[in-house]
C-alpha positions in Angstrom: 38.7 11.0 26.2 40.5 14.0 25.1 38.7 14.2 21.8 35.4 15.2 23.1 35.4 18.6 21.4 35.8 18.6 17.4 39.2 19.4 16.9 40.9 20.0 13.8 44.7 20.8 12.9 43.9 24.0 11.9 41.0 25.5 14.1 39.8 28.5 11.5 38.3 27.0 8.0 39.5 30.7 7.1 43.2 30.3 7.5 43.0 26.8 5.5 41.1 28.3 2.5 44.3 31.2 2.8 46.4 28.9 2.8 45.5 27.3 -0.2 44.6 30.3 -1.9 48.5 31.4 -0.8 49.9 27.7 -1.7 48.8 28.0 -5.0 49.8 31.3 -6.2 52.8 30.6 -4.3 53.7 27.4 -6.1 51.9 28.3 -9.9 53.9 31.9 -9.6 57.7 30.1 -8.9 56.8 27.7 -11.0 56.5 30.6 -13.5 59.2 32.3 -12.9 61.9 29.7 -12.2 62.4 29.2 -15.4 62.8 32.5 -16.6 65.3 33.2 -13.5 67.1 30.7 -14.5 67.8 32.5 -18.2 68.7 35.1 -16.1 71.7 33.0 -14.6 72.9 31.8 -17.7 72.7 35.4 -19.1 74.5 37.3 -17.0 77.7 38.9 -17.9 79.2 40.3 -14.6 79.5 38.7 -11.2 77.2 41.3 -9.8 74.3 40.0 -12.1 75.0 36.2 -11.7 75.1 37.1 -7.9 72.1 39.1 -7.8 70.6 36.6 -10.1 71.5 33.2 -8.4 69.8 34.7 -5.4 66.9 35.4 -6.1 66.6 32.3 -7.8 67.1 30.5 -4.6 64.6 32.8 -2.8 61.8 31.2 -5.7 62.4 27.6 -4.6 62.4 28.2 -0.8 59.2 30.0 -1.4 57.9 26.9 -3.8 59.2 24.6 -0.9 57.1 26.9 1.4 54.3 27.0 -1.1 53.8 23.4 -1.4 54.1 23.1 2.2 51.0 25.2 2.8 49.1 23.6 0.2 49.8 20.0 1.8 49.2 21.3 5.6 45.8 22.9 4.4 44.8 19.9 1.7 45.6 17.6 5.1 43.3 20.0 7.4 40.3 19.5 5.1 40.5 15.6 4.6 40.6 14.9 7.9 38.2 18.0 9.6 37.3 17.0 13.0 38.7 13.1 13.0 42.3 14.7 13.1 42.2 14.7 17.0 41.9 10.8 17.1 44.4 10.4 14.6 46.8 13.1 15.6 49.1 11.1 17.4 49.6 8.9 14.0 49.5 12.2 11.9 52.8 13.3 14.3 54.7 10.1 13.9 54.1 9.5 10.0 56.7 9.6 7.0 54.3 12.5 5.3 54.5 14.5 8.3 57.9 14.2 9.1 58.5 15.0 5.0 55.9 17.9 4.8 58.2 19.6 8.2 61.4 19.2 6.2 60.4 20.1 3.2 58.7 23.6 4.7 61.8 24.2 7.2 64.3 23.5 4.1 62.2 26.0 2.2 62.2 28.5 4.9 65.8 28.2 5.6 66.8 28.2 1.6 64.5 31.6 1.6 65.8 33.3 4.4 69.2 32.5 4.0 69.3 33.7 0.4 67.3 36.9 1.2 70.1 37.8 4.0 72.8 36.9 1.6 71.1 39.0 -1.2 70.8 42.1 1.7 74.3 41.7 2.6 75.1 41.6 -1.1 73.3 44.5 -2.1 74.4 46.9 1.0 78.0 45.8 -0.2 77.7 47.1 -3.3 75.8 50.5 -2.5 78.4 51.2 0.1 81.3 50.4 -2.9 79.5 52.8 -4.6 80.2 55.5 -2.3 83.3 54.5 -1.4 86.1 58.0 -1.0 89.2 56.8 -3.3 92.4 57.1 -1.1 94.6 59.2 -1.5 97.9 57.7 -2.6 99.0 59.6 -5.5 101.6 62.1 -4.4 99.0 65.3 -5.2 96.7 63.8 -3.1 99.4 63.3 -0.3 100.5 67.5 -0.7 96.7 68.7 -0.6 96.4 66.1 2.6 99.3 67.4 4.1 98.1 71.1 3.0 94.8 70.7 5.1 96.2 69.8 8.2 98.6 72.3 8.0 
């Protein structure tokens, strides 16, 4: 029998009470703020701000995806303790565990997709910031020609 030793999901009782503690404040704080991102949506009056806006939105429910994720993995971990290794086999073939992966790789991926979007977003418009005008005004063409001269 491969279930001699006590094994659980997750070894350390430490890591599940983190990850509780972390699924809750991660869940009760989107919840939180969701709402008020969303204002922030319908509020905004350039593209910059809906952009900026809409994803960070999108970041709050990947990490409320993630959130509820943790809270089910770690609520799962404690109910079953030591008799997960004789169910594990069910445990990796049922609906809830199939759900609970989706529902934490869909959060993961809505996350880090909107945080490299946002990155990309916001290093566009620093750089436009900075950006040299070009110099295509006839003045700017004499002093041009000037210089290299």
């Amino acid at each position: 029998d491969q279930c001699i030793t006590n094994k659980r999901l997750v070894s350390s009782m430490l890591v599940t009470l983190s990850g509780w503690v972390l699924g809750v404040l991660a869940v009760v704080l989107n919840i939180t703020i969701i709402p008020e991102s969303l204002k922030s949506i319908r509020s905004s009056k350039t593209n910059e701000s809906l952009t900026n806006n809409s994803l960070l939105t999108l970041i709050n429910i990947g990490d409320l995806l993630v959130g509820i994720f943790i809270i089910a993995i770690s609520s799962y971990n404690y109910y079953y303790g030591n008799y997960y290794c004789k169910i594990q086999l069910e445990w990796l073939t049922s609906t809830t565990c199939s759900l609970v992966g989706v529902l934490n790789s869909v959060g993961i991926m809505i996350s880090v997709l909107s945080m490299t979007a946002l990155s990309l977003f916001r290093v566009s418009s620093i750089s436009m910031s900075f950006a040299i005008p070009s110099p295509t005004s006839g003045k700017h063409k004499l002093k041009l020609i000037f210089v290299i001269l």
